[in-house]
C-alpha positions in Angstrom: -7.6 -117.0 -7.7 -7.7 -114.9 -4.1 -10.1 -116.8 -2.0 -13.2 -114.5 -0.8 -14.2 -114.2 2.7 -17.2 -116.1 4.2 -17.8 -112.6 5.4 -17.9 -111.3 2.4 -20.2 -113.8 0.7 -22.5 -113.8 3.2 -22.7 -110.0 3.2 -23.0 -111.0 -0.9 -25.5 -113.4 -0.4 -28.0 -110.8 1.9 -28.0 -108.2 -1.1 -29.1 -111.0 -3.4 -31.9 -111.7 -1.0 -32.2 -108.0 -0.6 -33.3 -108.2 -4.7 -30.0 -106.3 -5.9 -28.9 -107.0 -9.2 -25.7 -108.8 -10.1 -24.1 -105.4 -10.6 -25.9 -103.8 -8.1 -24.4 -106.3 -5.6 -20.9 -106.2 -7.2 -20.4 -102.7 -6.4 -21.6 -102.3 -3.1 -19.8 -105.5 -1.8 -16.9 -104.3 -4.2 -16.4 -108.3 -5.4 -16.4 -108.5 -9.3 -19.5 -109.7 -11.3 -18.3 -113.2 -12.0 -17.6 -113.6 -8.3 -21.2 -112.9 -7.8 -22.1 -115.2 -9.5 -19.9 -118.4 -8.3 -21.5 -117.3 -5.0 -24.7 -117.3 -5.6 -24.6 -121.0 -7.8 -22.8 -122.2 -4.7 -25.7 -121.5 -2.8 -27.9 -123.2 -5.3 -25.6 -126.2 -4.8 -26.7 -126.2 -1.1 -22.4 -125.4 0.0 -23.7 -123.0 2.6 -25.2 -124.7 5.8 -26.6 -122.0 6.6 -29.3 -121.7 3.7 -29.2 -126.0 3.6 -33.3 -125.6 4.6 -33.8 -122.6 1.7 -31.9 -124.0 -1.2 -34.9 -125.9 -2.7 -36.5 -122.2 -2.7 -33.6 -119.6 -3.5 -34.8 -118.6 -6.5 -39.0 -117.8 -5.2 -37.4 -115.8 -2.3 -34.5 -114.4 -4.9 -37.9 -113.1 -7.2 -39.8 -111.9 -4.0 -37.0 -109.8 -2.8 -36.5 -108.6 -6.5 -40.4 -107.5 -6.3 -40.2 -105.8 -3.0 -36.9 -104.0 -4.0 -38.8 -103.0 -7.8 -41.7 -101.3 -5.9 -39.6 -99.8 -3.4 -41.2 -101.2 -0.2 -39.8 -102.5 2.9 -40.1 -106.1 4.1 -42.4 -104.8 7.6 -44.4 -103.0 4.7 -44.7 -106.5 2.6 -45.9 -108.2 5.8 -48.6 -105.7 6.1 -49.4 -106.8 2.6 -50.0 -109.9 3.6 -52.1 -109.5 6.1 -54.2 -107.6 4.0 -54.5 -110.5 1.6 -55.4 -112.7 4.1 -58.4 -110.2 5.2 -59.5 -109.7 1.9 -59.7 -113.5 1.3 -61.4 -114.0 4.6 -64.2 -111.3 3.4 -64.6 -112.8 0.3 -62.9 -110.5 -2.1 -60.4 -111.5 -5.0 -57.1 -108.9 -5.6 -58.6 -108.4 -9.1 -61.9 -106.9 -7.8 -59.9 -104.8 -5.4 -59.6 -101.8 -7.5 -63.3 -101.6 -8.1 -64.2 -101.6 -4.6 -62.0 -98.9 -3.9 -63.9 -96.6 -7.1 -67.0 -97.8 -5.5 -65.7 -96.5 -2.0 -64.9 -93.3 -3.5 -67.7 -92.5 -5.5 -70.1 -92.7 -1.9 -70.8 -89.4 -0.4 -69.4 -89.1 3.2 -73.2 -88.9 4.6 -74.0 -92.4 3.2 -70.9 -93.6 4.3 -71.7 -91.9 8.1 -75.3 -93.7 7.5 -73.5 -97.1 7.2 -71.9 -97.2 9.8 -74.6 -95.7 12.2 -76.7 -99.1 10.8 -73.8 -101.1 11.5 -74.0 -99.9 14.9 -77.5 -99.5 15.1 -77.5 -103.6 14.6 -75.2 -104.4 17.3 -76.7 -102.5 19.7 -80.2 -104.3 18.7 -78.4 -108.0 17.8 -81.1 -107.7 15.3 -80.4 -107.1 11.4 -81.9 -103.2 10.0 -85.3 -105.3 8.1 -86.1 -106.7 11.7 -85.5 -103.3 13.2 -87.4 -101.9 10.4 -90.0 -104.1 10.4 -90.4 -103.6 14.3 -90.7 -99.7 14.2 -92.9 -100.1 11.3 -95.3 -102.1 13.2 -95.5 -99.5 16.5 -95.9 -96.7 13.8 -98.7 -98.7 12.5 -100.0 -99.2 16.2 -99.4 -95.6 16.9 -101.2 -94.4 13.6 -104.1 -97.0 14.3 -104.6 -95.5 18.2 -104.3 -91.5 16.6 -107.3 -92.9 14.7 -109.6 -94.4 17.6 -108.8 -91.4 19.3 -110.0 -89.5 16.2 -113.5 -92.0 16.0 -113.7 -91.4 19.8 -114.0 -88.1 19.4 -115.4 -87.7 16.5 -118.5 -90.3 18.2 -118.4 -88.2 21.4 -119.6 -85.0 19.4 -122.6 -86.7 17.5 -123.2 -88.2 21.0 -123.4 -84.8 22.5 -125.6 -83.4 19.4 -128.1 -86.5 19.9 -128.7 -86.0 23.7 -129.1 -82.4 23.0 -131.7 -83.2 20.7 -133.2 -85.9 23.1 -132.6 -83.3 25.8 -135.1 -81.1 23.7 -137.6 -83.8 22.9 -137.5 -84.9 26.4 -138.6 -81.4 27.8 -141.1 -81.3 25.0 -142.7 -84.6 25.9 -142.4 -84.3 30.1 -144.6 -80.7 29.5 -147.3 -82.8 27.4 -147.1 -85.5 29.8 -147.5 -83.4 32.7 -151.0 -81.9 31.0 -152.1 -85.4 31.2 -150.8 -86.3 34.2 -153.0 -83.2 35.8 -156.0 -84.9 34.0 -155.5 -88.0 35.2 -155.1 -86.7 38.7 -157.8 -84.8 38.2 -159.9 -87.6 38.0 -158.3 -89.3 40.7 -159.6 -86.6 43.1 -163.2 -86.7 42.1 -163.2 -90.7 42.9 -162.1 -92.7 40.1 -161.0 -95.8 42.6 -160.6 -98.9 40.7 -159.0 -98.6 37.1 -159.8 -102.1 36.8 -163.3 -101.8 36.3 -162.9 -100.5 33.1 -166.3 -99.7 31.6 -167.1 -98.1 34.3 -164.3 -95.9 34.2 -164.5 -95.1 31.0 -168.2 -94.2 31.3 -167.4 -92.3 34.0 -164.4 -90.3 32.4 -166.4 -89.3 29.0 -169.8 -87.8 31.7 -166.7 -85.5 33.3 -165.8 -84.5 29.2 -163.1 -86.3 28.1 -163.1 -89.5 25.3 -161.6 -93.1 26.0 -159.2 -92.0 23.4 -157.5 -89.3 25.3 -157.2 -91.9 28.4 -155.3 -94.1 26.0 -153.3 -91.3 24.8 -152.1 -90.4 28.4 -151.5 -94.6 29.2 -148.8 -93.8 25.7 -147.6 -91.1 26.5 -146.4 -92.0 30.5 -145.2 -95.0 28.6 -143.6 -93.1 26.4 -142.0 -90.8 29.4 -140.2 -93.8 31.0 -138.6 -95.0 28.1 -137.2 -92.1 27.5 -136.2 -91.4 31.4 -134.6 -94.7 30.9 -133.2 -94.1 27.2 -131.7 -90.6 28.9 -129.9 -92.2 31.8 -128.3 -94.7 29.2 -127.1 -92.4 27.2 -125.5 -90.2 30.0 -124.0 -93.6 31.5 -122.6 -94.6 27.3 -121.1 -90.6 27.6 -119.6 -90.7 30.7 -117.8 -94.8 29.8 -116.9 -92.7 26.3 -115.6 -89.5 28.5 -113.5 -92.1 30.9 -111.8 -93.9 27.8 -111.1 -90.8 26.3 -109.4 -89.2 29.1 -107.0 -92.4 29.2 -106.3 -92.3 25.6 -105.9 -88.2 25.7 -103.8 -89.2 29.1 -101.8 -91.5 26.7 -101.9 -89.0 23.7 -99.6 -86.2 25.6 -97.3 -89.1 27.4 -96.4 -89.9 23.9 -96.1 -86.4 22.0 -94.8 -84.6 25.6 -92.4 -87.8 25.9 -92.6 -87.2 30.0 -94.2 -89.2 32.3 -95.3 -88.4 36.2 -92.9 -90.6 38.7 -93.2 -90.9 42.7 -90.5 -89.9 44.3 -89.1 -92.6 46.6 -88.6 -90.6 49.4 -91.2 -88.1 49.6 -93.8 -89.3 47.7 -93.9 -86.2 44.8 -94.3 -86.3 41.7 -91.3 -86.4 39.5 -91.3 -85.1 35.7 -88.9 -88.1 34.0 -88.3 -88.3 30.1 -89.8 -91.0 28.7 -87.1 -93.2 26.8 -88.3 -95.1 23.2 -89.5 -98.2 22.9 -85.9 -99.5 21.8 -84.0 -97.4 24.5 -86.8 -99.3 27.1 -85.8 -102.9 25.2 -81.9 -102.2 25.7 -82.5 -101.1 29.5 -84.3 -104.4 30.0 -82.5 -106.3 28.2 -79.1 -105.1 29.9 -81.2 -104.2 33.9 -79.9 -101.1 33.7 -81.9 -98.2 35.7 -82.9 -94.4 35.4 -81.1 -92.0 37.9 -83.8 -89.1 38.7 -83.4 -86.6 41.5 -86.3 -85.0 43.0 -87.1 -81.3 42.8 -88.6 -81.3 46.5 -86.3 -83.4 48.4 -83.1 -83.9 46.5 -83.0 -87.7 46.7 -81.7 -89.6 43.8 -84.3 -92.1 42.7 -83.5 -95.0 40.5 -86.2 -96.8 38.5 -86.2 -99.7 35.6 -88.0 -99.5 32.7 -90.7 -101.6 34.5 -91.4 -98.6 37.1 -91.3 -96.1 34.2 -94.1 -98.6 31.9 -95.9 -99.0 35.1 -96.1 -95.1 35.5 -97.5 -94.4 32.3 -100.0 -97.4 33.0 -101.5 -95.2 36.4 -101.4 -92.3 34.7 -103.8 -93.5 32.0 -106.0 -96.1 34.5 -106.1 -92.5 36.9 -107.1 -89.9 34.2 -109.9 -93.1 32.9 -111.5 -93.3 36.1 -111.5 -89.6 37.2 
């Protein structure tokens, strides 16, 4: 029997690894079947140095090759296999549930899928997970909804306010032109010698010979009482309208910040006022968080002005402290 070639049985020995079957191989290294064969137990004896490390595992890499050359895929392409594996195994997911995952996948619209990934990113940028961010926005919607509501009461107080001093306004004039009847009585008698009020009786004696009765003396002591309280009652009042006027002029100052999202700035330079948009609370918490700063150029001088989110909180702080004390 001819010898074969060590050429030959190697190139015999790749196209069994390759996954060829025995007359697969036969013809394309143009050796017969049984030759085939001999090779291949030979190598299962361990007679080629060359595979002496892989002869304890011929036949796994022999039924690997024979599964990569079934479903027609390349050796670079079964790597790439494997790395998936190991990715799926790291993220928890078994082969078997694979297909599933992939109907699932399917079946989501593209916006939900777009959604995902925007709170995927959303997270990261935060390092907080979406119920923290939630909860967070939730909370200064709350806060907002609760100050939309003060401002509401404010208002709502300031009217009935108004409406009362009107009213006391009315009474008031009412009250000073009955007063100042009595007053002119009073000094009436005051200029025909009534001296000491102390003496009473004598007073009162006095008083009823020039017509008038001990009870319309009373009535004007009452009724000048009754004029300084409400003189006093009055200027409370005004100063309780214009505390309410101050603290709604803030919260109205605040008000438009908020719904106008711009906020008054100094310019550096020149001291004018610069129109800069205000950011969101969570823009504010990144720009903190990383010290970035805002790059505004003025509209009167043209210089670039650069201010942290401190300068720009601090800016809507004056602007509500100067429209509360105005």
């Amino acid at each position: 029997m001819r010898k074969i070639p060590l050429k030959k049985r190697m190139e015999v020995l790749r196209l069994y690894f390759e996954g060829l079957s025995y007359d697969e191989i036969s013809r394309k290294a143009k050796v017969s079947k049984g030759s085939v064969v001999n090779i291949v137990r030979e190598l299962r004896e361990g007679k080629y140095p060359e595979f002496e490390d892989l002869s304890e595992i011929v036949d796994e890499l022999r039924s690997l090759a024979v599964e990569i050359n079934k479903n027609k895929i390349s050796v670079a392409q079964a790597v790439l296999g494997i790395k998936f594996y190991e990715k799926l195994q790291k993220l928890g997911i078994e082969p078997k549930a694979l297909e599933s995952y992939i109907k699932m996948c399917k079946s989501l619209s593209p916006e939900f899928v777009r959604t995902a990934v925007r709170l995927y990113l959303l997270e990261r940028k935060f390092g907080k997970r979406y119920e923290e961010i939630l909860e967070e926005f939730e909370k200064k919607t709350s806060k907002l909804e609760k100050i939309c509501s003060e401002i509401k009461a404010l208002e709502e107080r300031k009217t009935n306010l108004e409406i009362d001093l009107k009213k006391l306004e009315e009474r008031k004039a009412l009250e000073i032109a009955k007063i100042e009847e009595l007053i002119k009585g009073a000094e009436s008698l005051q200029r025909i010698g009534v001296e000491k009020v102390c003496r009473l009786s004598t007073f009162v004696e006095e008083f009823e010979k020039l017509g008038y009765s001990a009870d319309e003396l009373a009535k004007i002591a009452r009724f000048a009482d009754k004029r300084d309280r409400l003189i006093k009652e009055n200027l409370r009042l005004r100063n309780d309208l214009n505390m309410l006027a101050a603290e709604n002029r803030g919260i109205l100052a605040a008000k438009v910040i908020l719904e106008t999202r711009t906020v008054a700035i100094s310019c550096q330079f020149c001291g004018g006022s610069i129109l800069c948009r205000l950011p969101t609370i969570f823009e504010l918490f990144d720009a903190m968080k990383r010290n970035t700063t805002y790059s505004v150029r003025c509209p009167f001088c043209y210089f670039m002005n650069y201010f942290t989110p401190r300068d720009v909180l601090a800016s809507i702080g004056w602007a509500i402290l100067y429209y509360a004390s105005i």
